[in-house]
TISE-827552 format. One record per residue (C-alpha): residue in three letters; x, y, z. Coordinates in nm, 2 decimals. Layout:
N
NULUM   aa      xx      yy      zz
NULUM  ALA       X       Y       Z
...
***
This chain:
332
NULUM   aa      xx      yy      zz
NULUM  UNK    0.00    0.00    0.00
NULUM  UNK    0.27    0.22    0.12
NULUM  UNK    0.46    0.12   -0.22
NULUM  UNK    0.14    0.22   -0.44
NULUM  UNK    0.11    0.58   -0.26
NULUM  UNK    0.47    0.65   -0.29
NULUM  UNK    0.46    0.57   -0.71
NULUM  UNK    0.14    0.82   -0.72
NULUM  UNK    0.31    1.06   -0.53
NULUM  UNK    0.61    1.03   -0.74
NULUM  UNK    0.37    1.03   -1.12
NULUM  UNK    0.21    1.34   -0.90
NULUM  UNK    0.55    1.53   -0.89
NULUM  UNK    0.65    1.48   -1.21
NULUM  UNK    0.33    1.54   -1.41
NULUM  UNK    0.28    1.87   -1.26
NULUM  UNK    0.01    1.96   -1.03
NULUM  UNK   -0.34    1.78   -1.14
NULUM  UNK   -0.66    1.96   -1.32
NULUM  UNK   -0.83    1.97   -1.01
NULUM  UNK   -0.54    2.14   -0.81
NULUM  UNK   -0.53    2.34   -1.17
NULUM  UNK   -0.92    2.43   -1.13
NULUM  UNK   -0.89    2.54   -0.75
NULUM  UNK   -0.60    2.76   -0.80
NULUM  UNK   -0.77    2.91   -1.08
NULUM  UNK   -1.11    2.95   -0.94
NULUM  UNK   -0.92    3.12   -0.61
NULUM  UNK   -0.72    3.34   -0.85
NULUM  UNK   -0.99    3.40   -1.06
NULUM  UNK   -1.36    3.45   -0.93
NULUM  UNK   -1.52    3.69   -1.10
NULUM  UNK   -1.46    3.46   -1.43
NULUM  UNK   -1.61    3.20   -1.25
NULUM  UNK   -1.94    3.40   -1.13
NULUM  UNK   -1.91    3.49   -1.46
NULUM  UNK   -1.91    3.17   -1.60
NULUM  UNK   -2.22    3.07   -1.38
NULUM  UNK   -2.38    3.37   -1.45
NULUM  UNK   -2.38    3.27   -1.85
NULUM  UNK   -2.47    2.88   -1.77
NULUM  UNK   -2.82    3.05   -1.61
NULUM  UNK   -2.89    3.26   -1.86
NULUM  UNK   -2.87    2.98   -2.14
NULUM  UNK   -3.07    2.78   -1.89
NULUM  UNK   -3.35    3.00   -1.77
NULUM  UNK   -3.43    3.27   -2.07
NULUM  UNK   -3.39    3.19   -2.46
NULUM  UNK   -3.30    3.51   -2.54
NULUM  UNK   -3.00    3.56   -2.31
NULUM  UNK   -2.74    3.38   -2.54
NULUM  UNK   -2.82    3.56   -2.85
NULUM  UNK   -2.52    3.78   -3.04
NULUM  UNK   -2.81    4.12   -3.01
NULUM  UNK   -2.78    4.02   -2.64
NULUM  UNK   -2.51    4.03   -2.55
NULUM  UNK   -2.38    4.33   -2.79
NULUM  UNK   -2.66    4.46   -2.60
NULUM  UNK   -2.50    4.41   -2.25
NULUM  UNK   -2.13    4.55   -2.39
NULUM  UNK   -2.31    4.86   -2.49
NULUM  UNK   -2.52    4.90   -2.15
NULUM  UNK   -2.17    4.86   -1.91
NULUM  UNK   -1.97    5.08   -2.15
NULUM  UNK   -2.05    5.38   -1.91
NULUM  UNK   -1.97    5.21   -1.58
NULUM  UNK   -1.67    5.01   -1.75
NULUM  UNK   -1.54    5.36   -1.80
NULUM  UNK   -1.59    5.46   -1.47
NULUM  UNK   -1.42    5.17   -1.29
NULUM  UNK   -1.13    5.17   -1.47
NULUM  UNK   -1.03    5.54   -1.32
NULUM  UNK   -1.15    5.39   -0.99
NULUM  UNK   -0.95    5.14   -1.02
NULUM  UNK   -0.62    5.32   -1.09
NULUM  UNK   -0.70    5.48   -0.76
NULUM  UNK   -0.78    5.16   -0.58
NULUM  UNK   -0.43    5.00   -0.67
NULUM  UNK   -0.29    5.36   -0.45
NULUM  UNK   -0.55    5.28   -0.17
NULUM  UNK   -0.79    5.56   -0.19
NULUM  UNK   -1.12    5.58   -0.46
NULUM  UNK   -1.33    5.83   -0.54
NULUM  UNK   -1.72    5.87   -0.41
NULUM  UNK   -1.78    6.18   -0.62
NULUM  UNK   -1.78    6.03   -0.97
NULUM  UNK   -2.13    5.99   -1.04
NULUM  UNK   -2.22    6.30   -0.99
NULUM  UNK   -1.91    6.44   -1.20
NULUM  UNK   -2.08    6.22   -1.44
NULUM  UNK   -2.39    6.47   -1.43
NULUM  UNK   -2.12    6.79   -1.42
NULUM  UNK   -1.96    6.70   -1.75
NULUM  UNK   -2.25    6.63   -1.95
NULUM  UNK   -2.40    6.98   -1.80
NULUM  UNK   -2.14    7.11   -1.90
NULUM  UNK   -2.09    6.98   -2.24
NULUM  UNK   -2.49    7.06   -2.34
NULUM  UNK   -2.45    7.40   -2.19
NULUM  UNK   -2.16    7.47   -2.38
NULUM  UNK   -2.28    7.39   -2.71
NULUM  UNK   -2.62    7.60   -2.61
NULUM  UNK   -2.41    7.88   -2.61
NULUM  UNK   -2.25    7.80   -2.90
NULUM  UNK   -1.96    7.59   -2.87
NULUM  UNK   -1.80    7.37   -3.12
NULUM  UNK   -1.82    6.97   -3.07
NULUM  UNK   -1.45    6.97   -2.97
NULUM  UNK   -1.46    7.22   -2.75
NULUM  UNK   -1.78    7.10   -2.57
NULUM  UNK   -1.62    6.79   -2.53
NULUM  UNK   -1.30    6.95   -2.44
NULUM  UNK   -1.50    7.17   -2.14
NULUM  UNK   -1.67    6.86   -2.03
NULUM  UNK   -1.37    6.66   -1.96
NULUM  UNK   -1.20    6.94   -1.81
NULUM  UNK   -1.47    6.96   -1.57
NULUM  UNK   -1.41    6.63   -1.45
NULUM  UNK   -1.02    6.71   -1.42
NULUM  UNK   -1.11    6.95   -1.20
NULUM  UNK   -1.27    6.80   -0.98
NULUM  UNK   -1.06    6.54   -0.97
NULUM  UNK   -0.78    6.77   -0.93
NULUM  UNK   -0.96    6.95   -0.61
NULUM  UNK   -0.99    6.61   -0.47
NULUM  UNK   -0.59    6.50   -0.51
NULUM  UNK   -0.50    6.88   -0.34
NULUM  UNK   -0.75    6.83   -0.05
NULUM  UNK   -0.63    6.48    0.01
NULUM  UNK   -0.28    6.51   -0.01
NULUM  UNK   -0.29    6.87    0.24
NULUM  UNK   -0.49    6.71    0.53
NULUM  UNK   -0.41    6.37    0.48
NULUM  UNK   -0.78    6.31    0.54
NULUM  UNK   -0.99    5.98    0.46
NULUM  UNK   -1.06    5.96    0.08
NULUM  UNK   -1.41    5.86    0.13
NULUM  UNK   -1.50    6.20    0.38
NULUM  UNK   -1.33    6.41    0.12
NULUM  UNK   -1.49    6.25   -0.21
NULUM  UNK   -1.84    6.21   -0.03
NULUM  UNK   -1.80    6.62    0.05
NULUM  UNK   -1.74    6.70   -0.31
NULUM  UNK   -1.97    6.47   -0.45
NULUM  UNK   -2.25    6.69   -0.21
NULUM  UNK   -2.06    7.01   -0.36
NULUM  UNK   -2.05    6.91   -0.74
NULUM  UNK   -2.42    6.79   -0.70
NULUM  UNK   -2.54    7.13   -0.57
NULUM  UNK   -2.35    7.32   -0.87
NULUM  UNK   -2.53    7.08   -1.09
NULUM  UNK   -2.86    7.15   -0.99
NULUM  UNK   -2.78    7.57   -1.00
NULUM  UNK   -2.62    7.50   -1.35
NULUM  UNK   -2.98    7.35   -1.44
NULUM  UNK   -3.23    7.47   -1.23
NULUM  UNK   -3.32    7.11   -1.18
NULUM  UNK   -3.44    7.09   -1.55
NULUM  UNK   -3.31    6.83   -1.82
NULUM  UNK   -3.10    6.99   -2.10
NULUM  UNK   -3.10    6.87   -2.48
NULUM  UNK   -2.76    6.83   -2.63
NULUM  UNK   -2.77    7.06   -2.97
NULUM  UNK   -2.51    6.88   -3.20
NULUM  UNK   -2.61    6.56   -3.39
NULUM  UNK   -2.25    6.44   -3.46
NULUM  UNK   -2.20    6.44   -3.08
NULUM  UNK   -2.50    6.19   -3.01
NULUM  UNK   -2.19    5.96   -3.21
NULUM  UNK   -2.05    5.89   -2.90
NULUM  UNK   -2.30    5.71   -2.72
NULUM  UNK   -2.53    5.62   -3.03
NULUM  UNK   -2.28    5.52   -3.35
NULUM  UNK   -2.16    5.15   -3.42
NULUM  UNK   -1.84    5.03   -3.61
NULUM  UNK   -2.03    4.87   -3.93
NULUM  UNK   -2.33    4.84   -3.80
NULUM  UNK   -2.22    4.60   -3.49
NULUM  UNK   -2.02    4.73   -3.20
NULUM  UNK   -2.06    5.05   -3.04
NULUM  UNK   -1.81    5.33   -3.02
NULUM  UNK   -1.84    5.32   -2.62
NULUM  UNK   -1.76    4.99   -2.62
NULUM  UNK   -1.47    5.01   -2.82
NULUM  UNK   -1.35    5.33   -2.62
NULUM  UNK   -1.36    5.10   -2.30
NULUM  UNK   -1.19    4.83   -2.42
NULUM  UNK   -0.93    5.01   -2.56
NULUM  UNK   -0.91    5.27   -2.27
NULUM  UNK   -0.86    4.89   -2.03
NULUM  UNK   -0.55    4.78   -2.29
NULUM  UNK   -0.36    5.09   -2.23
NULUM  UNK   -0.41    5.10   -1.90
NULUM  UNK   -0.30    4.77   -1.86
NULUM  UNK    0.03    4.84   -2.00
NULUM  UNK    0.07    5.14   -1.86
NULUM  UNK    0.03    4.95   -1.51
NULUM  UNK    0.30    4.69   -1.62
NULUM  UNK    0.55    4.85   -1.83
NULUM  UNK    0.60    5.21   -1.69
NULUM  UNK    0.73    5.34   -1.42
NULUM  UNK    0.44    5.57   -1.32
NULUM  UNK    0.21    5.22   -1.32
NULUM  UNK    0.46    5.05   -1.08
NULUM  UNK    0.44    5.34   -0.85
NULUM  UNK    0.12    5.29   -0.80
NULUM  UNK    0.13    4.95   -0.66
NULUM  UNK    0.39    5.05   -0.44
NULUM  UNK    0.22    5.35   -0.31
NULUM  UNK   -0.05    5.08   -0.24
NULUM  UNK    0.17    4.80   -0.06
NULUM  UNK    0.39    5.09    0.13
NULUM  UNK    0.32    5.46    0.10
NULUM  UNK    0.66    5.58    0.30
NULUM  UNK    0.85    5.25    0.14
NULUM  UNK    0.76    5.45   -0.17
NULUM  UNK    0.85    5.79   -0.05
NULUM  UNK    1.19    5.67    0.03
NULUM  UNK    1.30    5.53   -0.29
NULUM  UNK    1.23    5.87   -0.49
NULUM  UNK    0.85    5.81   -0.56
NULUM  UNK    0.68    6.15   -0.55
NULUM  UNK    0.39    6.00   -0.41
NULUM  UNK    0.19    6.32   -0.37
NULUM  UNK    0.22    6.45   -0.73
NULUM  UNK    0.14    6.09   -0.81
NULUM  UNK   -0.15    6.04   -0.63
NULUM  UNK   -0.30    6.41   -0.75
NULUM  UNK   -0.19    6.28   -1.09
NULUM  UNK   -0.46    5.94   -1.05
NULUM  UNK   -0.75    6.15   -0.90
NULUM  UNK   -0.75    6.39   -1.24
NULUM  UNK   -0.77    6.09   -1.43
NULUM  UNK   -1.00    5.93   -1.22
NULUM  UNK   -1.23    6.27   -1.28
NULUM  UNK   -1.18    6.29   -1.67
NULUM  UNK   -1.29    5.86   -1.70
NULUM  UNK   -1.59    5.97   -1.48
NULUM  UNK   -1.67    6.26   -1.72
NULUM  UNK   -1.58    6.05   -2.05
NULUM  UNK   -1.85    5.82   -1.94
NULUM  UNK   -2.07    6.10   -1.89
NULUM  UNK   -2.00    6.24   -2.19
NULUM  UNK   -2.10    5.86   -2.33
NULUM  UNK   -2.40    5.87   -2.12
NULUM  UNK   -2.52    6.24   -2.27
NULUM  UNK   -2.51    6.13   -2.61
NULUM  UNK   -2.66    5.82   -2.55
NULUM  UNK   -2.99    5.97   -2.41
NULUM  UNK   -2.98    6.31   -2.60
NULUM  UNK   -2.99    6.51   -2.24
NULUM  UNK   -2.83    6.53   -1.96
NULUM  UNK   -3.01    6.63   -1.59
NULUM  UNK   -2.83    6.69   -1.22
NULUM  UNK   -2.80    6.38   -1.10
NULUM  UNK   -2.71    6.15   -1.44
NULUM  UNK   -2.47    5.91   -1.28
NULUM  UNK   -2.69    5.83   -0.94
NULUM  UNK   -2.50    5.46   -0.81
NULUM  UNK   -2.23    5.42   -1.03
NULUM  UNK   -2.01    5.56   -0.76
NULUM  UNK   -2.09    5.21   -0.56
NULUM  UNK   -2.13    5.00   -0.86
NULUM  UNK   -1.76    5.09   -0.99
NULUM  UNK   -1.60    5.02   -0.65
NULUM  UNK   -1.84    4.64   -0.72
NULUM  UNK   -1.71    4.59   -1.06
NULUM  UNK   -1.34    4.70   -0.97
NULUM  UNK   -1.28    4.47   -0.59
NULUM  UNK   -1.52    4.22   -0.81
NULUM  UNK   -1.26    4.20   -1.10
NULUM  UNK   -0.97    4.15   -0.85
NULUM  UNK   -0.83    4.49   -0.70
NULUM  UNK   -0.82    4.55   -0.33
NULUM  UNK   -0.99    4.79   -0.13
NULUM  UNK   -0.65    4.82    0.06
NULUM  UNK   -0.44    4.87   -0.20
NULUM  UNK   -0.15    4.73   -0.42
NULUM  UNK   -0.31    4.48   -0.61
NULUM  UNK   -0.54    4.45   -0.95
NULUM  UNK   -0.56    4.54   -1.29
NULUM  UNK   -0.82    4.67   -1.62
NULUM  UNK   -0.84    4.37   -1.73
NULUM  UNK   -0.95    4.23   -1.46
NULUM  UNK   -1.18    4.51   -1.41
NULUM  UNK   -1.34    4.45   -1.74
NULUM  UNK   -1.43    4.07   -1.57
NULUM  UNK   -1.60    4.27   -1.31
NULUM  UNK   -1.80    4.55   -1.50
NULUM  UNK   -1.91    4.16   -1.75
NULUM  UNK   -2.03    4.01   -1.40
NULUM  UNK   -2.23    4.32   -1.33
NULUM  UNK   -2.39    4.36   -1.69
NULUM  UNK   -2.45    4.01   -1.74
NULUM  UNK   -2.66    4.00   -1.35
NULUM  UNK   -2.86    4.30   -1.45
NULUM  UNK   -2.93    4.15   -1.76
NULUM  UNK   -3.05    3.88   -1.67
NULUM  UNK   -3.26    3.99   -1.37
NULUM  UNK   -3.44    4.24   -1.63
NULUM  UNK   -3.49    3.89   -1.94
NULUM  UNK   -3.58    3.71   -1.54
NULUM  UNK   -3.86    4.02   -1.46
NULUM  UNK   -3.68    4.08   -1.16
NULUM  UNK   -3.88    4.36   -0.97
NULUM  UNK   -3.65    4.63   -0.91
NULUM  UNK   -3.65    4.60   -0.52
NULUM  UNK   -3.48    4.26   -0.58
NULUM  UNK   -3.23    4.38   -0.85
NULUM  UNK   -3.15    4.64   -0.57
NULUM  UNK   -3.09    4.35   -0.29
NULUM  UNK   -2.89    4.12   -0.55
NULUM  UNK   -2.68    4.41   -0.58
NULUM  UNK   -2.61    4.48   -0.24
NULUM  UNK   -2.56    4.12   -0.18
NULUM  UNK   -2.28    4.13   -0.44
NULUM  UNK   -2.13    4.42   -0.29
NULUM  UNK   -2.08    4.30    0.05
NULUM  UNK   -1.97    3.91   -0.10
NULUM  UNK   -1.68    4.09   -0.31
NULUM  UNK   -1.59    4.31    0.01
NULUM  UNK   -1.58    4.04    0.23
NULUM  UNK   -1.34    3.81   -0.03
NULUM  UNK   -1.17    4.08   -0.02
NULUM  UNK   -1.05    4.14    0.35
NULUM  UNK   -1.08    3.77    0.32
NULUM  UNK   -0.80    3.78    0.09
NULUM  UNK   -0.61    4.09    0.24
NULUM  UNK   -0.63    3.88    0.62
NULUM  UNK   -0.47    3.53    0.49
NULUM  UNK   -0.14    3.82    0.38
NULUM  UNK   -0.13    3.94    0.72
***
């Protein structure tokens, strides 16, 4: 017997670990593909329509605008802070943009003012968090309260009509018929990133500012300038995908991005990146923003009543936060 066991263990060794061990060490790496995965197997089980090409075209197109959103968020994320005022800079830029080409502004330079906006805020956030050292989510909530409030005296609490047709493009126009624009702008907006994160030096300071802040102060990394650096970004995503979102719907009103704050932190900790810090990626991002579509989608083929959609949503929420400190505990 002893004989036999030895011989396995020995075929074990030199074969490599086996496809269960292969399956479990993917599955732990790896579980937002394997909701996803799950997620998909329903669908084809429990509605006919979910694993048709219109479908899930359809689902690319609706997470376009969060996709955006999450991968600013998660450029943040990997330093250890996020952003809550994004959804309603969401709101600011397409003001912004529509009121801009009321007046009489061009499409670039609409476009131009309404991604500035979002830089702005973004850059007020970086300033304030780097001169108090204060909690990211105090300051962010504050200006989220603030850029809501200059929202609704910028409209009067009234929806606005966006004036040029070519700029409906963004959110409306297809490549040959097929794939939106938005989508592709995610997709390609997650590539770069992605190399940006692995091949440059600014993208390796930001996993170290996440692992070690003062490790990374004493080897040179101007951590500050860095940091101020990710939260303009983080505000210019959050206004591309309002921008996205404008020309989608034709209008734009005060409070336009209502919830992606929250769902962006979901897809982004869902995809793989750590609420504390020093670990994830776009890519993995774009796993999480796929889980999140392909759940609303299917709860709305399912006729989910909102209220549940709602509690399925918070139910994710608090699963990927607790994998997460899950995760971050078995380092410590």
């Amino acid at each position: 017997m002893t004989e036999t066991t030895t011989k396995a263990e020995t075929t074990e060794k030199e074969n490599g670990p086996g496809i269960m061990d292969f399956l479990l060490n993917f599955g732990k790496n790896n579980p937002a593909v394997i909701f996803l995965l799950v997620l998909i197997l329903m669908g084809a089980i429990f509605s006919p329509v979910f694993m048709t090409v219109n479908n899930f075209l359809n689902i690319l197109w609706t997470v376009s605008v969060l996709g955006i959103v999450a991968l600013g968020q998660t450029m943040l994320l990997i330093t250890g802070n996020f952003d809550m005022s994004v959804a309603y800079i969401i709101g600011l830029a397409g003001i912004s943009t529509v009121l801009s080409q009321m007046m009489g502004a061009d499409l670039a330079t609409s476009v131009l003012i309404g991604l500035l906006a979002g830089g702005l805020v973004g850059l007020l956030n970086g300033i304030i968090i780097v001169l108090t050292k204060a909690n990211a989510f105090l300051i962010t909530l504050g200006t989220a309260i603030l850029v809501y409030s200059v929202n609704l005296i910028l409209t009067q609490s009234k929806t606005y009509y966006a004036s040029i047709e070519a700029f409906l493009l963004l959110g409306r126009g297809k490549i040959m018929g097929g794939i939106y624009y938005s989508v592709i702008i995610f997709l390609a907006i997650a590539f770069i990133l992605q190399i940006i994160l692995k091949h440059t030096t600014y993208g390796r300071s930001l996993y170290i500012i996440g692992l070690n802040q003062r490790a990374g102060k004493l080897a040179g990394i101007k951590t500050d300038t860095i940091k101020i650096i990710t939260y303009i970004f983080c505000g210019m995503t959050a206004a591309l995908a309002g921008l996205v979102m404008t020309a989608r719907t034709g209008s734009t009103v005060g409070n336009a991005g209502v919830g992606m704050e929250f769902e962006s932190l979901i897809a982004s900790v869902l995809g793989g990146t750590s609420l504390f810090g020093g670990r994830g990626g776009t890519l993995r991002t774009v796993i999480g923003v796929l889980v999140m579509g392909v759940l609303n989608n299917l709860l709305i083929l399912l006729d989910t009543p909102y209220e549940a959609q709602q509690i399925a949503k918070g139910t994710v929420f608090l699963f990927v936060v607790f994998l997460d400190g899950a995760f971050q505990g078995s380092k410590r």
